[in-house]
C-alpha positions as CSV (number, residue, x, y, z in Angstrom):
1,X,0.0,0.0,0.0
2,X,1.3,3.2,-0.6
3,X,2.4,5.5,1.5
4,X,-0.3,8.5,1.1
5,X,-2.4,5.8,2.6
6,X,-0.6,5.7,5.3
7,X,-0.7,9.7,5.6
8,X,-4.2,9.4,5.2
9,X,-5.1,7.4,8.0
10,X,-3.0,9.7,10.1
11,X,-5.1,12.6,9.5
12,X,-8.0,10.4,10.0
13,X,-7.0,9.8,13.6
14,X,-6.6,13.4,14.0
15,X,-9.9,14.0,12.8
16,X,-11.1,10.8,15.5
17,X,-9.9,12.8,18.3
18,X,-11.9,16.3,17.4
19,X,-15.2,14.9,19.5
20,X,-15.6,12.1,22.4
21,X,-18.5,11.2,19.6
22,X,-16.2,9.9,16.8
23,X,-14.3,7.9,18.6
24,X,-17.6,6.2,20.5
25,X,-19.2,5.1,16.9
26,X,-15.4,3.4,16.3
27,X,-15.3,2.7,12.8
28,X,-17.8,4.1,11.6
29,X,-17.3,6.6,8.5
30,X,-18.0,9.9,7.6
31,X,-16.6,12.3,10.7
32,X,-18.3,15.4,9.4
33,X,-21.6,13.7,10.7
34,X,-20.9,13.3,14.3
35,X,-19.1,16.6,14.7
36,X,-22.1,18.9,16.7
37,X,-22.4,22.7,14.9
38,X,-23.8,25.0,17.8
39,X,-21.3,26.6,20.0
40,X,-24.8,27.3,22.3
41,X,-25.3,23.3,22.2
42,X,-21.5,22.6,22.6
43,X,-21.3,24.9,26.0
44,X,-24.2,23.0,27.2
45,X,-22.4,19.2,27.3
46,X,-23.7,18.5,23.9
47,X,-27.1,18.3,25.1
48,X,-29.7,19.9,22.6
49,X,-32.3,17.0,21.0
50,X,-34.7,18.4,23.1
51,X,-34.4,22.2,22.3
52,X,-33.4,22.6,18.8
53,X,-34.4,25.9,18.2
54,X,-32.6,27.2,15.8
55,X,-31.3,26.4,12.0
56,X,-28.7,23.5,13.7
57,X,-32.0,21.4,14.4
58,X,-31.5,19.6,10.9
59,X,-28.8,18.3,12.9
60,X,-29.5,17.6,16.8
61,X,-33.7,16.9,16.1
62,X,-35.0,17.9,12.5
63,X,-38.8,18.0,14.5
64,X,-37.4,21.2,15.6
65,X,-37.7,23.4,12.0
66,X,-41.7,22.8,13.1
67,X,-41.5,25.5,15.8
68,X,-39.8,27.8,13.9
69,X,-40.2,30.3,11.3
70,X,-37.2,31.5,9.5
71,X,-33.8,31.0,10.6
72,X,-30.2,30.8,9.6
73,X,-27.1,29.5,11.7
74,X,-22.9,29.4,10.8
75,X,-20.1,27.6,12.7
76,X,-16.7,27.9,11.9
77,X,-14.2,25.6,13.6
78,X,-10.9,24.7,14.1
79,X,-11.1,21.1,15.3
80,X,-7.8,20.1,17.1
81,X,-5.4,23.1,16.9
82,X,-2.3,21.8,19.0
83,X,-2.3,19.0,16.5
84,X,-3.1,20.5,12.9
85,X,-3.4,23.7,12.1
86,X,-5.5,23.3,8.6
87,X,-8.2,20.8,10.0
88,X,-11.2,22.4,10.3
89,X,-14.8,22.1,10.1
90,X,-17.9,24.4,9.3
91,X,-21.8,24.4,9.2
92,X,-24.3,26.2,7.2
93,X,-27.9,25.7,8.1
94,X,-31.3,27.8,6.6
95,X,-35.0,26.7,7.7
96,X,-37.7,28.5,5.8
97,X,-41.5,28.4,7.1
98,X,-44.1,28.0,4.2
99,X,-47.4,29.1,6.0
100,X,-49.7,26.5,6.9
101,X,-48.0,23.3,4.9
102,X,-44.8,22.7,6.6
103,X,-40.9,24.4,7.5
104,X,-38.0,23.0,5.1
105,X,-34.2,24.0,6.0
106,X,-31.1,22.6,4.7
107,X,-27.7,22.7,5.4
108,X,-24.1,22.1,4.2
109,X,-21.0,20.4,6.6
110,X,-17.8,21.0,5.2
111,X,-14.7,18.8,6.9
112,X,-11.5,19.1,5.9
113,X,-8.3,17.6,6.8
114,X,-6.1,20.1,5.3
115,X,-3.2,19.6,3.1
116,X,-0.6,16.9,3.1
117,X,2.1,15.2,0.7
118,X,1.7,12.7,-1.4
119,X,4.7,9.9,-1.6
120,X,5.1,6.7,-3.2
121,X,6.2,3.2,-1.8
122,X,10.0,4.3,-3.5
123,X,9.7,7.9,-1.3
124,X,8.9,9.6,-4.4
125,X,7.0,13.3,-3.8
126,X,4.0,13.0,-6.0
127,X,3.0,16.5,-5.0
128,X,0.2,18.0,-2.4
129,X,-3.0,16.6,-2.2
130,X,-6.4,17.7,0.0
131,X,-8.6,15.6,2.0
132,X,-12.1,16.7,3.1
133,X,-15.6,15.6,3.5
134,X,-19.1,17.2,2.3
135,X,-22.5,16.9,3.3
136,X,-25.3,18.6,1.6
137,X,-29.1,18.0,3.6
138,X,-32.5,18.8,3.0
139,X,-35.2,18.2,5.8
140,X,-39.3,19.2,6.3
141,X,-41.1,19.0,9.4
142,X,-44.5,19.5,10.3
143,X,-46.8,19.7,13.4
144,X,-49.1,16.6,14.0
145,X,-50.6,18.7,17.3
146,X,-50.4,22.3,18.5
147,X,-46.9,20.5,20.5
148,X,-45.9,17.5,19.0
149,X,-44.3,18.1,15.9
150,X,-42.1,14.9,13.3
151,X,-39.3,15.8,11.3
152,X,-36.8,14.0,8.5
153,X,-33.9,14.6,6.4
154,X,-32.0,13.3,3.4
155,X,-28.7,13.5,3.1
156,X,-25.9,12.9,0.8
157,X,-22.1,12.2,1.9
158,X,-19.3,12.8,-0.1
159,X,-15.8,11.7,1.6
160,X,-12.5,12.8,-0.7
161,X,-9.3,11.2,0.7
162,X,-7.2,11.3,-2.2
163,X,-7.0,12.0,-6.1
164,X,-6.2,8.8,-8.3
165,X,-2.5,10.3,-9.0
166,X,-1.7,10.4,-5.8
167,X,-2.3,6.3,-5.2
168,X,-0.5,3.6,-6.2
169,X,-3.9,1.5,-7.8
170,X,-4.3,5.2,-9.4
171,X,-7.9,4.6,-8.4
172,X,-9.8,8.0,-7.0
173,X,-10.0,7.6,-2.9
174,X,-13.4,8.7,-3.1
175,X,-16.7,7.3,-1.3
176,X,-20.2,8.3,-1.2
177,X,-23.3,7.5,0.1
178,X,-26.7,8.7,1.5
179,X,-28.2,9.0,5.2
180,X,-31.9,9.6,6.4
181,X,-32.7,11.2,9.7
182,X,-36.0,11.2,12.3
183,X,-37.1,13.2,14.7
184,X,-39.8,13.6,17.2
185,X,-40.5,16.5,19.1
186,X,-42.7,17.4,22.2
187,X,-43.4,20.2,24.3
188,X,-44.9,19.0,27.2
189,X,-48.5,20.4,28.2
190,X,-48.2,21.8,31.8
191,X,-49.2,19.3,34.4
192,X,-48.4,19.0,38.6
193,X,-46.6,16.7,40.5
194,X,-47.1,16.6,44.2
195,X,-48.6,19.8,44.3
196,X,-45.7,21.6,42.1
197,X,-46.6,23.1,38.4
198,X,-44.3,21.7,35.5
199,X,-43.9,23.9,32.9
200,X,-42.0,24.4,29.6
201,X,-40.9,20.8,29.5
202,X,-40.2,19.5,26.0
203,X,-38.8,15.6,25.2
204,X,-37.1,15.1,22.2
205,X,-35.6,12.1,19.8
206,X,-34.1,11.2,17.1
207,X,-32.1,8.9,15.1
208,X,-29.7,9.7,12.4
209,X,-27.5,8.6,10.2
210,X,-29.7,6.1,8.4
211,X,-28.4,4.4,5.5
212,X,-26.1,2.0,3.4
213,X,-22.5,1.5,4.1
214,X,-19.8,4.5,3.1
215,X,-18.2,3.3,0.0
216,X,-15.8,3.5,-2.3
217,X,-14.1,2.2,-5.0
218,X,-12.6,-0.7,-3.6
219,X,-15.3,-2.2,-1.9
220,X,-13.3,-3.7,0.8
221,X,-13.0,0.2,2.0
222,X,-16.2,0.3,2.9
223,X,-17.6,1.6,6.7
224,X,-20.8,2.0,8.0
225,X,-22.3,5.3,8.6
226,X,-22.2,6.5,12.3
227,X,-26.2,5.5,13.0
228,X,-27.0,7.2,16.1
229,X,-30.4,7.3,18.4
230,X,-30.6,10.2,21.0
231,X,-33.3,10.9,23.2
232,X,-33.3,13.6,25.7
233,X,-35.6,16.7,27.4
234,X,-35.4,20.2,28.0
235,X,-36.8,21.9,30.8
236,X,-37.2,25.5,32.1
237,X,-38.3,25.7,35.9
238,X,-37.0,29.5,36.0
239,X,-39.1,32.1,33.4
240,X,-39.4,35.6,34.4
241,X,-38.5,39.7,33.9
242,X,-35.0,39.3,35.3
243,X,-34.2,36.2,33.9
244,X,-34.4,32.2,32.4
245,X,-33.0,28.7,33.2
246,X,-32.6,25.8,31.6
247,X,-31.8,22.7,32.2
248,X,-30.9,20.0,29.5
249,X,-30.1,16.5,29.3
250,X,-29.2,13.8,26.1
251,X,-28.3,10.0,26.2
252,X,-26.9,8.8,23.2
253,X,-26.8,5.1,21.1
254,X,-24.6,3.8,19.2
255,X,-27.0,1.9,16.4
256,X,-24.1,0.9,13.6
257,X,-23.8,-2.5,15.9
258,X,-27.4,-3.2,15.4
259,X,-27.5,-2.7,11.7
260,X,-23.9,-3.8,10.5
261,X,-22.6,-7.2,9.8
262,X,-19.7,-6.2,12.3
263,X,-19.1,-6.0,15.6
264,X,-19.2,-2.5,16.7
265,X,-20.4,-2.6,20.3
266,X,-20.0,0.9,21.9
267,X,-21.0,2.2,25.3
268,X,-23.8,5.2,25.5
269,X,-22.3,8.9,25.7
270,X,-24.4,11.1,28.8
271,X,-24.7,14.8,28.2
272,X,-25.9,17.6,30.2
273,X,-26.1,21.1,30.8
274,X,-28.0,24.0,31.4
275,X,-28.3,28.1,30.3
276,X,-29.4,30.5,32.1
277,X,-30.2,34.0,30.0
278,X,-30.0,37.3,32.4
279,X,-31.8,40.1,31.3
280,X,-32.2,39.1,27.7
281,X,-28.5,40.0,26.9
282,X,-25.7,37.6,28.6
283,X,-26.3,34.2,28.5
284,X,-24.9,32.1,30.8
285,X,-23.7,28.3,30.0
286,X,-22.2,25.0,31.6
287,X,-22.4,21.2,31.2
288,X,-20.7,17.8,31.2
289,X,-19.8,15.2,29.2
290,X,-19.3,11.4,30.1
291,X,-17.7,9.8,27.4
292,X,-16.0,6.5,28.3
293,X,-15.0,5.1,24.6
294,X,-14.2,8.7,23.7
295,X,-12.2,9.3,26.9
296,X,-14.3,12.2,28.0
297,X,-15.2,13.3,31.5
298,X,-15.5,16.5,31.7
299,X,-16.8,19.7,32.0
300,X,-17.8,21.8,29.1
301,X,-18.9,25.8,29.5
302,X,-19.3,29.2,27.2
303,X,-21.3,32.4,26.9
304,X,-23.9,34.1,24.8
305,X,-24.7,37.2,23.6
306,X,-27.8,38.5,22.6
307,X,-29.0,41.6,20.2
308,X,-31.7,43.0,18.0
309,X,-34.5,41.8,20.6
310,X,-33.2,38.6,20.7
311,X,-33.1,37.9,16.9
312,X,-29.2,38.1,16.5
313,X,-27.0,35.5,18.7
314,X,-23.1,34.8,19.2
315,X,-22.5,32.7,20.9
316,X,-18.7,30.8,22.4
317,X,-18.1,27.6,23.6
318,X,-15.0,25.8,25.1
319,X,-15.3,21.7,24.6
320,X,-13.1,18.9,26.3
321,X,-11.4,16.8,23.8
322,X,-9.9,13.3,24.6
323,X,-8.0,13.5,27.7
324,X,-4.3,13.8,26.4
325,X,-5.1,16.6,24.2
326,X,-6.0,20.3,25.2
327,X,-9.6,21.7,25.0
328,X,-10.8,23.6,21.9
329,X,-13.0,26.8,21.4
330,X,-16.0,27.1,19.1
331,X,-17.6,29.9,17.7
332,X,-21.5,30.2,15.8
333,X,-23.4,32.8,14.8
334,X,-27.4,32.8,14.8
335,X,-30.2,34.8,13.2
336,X,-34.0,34.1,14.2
337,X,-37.0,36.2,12.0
């Protein structure tokens, strides 16, 4: 095998050790799946099935477009910067409400693994080659009830490891494939419990990744999508002039050992966090994240900033990577109309 091969599943690993996610679905393929856009979502332990309020829910639940109107959200990320300085990864998402049918959104992930050389088994230099991975998605959802509301996606992944000049077979390393995604959402009519009023309590799920096996032109290359159920809720026990808390929490599943020929068995990832917005203009954030495949325990926290009545939100987030390597900071941007 030749040596870009090699180089190649380097900057693979690198990629495996942006989020405690990728390295819990093993060998799974396609990393620009499992990376989460949302620095909001990030700084609260990766917890957001249950909220998804904004253009990322094509991502975390696509049920949550139905709540919305029109919306737009951008991440831009550098994924592990003490290891790589070109390995990055960014998120484009638009939903768009068309009155009384449904609310459509799409979005684009963009991965790439930067730049490296291409050699051959001899130690010739064939030159400089990019790696990188692209995911276009559509998705509709609609309400069933006034507060239950179903969502899905289709997806198309596009993985580019390396040209056909730059491999000894001088075959393209390129794979493709496609992915469905279901969601469920439900905000939670108020009800009591001993005596105390719960409110503004919303349950979410959904499972991703749906589809056949990445592939590519050798067919032996070929890796199962990283299939992935989460379910989780989102409650708000504090709503008032001075302020609001949340409080979030997401299990997730590993499914690619349920629907792959392979043994893939993976323990559950645990997420939580919470928010808590002051005076509609500094938003608060912390959470954890329990990762034992990934080699994640720890905690995760960030800040937000709101403008234009709430419409316009930045919002930071600093994430805990595997434990040997340092933590890394996330940006997004947001617009609600």
């Amino acid at each position: 095998m030749a040596k870009v091969f090699r180089t190649i599943s380097a900057v693979l690993l690198i990629s495996a050790l942006c989020a405690g996610q990728v390295l819990a679905q093993g060998e799974s393929g396609a990393s620009s799946l499992i990376i989460p856009p949302s620095a909001r979502a990030n700084a609260m332990g990766q917890s957001y099935v249950a909220l998804s309020d904004d253009a990322t829910s094509l991502w975390w639940n696509p049920a949550g477009m139905a709540f919305q109107k029109r919306a737009v959200d951008f991440m831009h990320t550098q994924l592990v910067p003490d290891l790589a300085s070109d390995v990055f990864f960014e998120y484009l998402g638009v939903i768009y409400e068309i009155e009384g049918l449904a609310v459509i959104g799409a979005n684009i992930q963009y991965l790439t693994y930067g730049e490296w050389e291409a050699t051959s088994e001899t130690g010739e230099d064939l030159g400089t080659a990019k790696s990188y991975e692209f995911v276009p998605t559509i998705g509709g959802a609609i309400r069933i009830t006034d507060n239950l509301a179903v969502g899905m996606n289709l997806k198309f992944i596009y993985v580019n490891l390396a040209p056909a000049w730059a491999t000894v077979e001088q075959v393209d390393g390129t794979g493709h494939s496609v992915g469905v995604d279901f969601g469920i959402l439900w905000k939670v009519p108020d009800f009591s419990v001993a005596g105390y009023k719960v409110s503004r309590l919303r349950l979410g799920t959904s499972v991703v990744n749906l589809g056949p096996s990445l592939t590519y032109k050798n067919r032996d290359q070929a890796a199962p999508l990283p299939r992935n159920l989460r379910v989780g809720f989102a409650y708000t026990p504090v709503q008032n002039e001075l302020g609001e808390l949340t409080i979030v929490a997401d299990v997730n599943k590993s499914l690619v050992d349920y629907l792959s020929d392979e043994d893939y068995q993976r323990s559950n990832t645990y997420h939580a966090g919470a928010e808590f917005v002051y005076a509609n203009l500094l938003v608060i954030r912390g959470g954890y994240i329990h990762d034992k495949d990934g080699d994640i325990r720890a905690p995760t926290y960030g800040l937000g900033f709101l403008m234009l009545e709430n419409k316009l939100r930045i919002d930071f987030a600093s994430i805990p990577q595997a434990s040997d390597l340092e933590r890394v900071y996330r940006w997004s941007v947001g617009y609600n109309f």
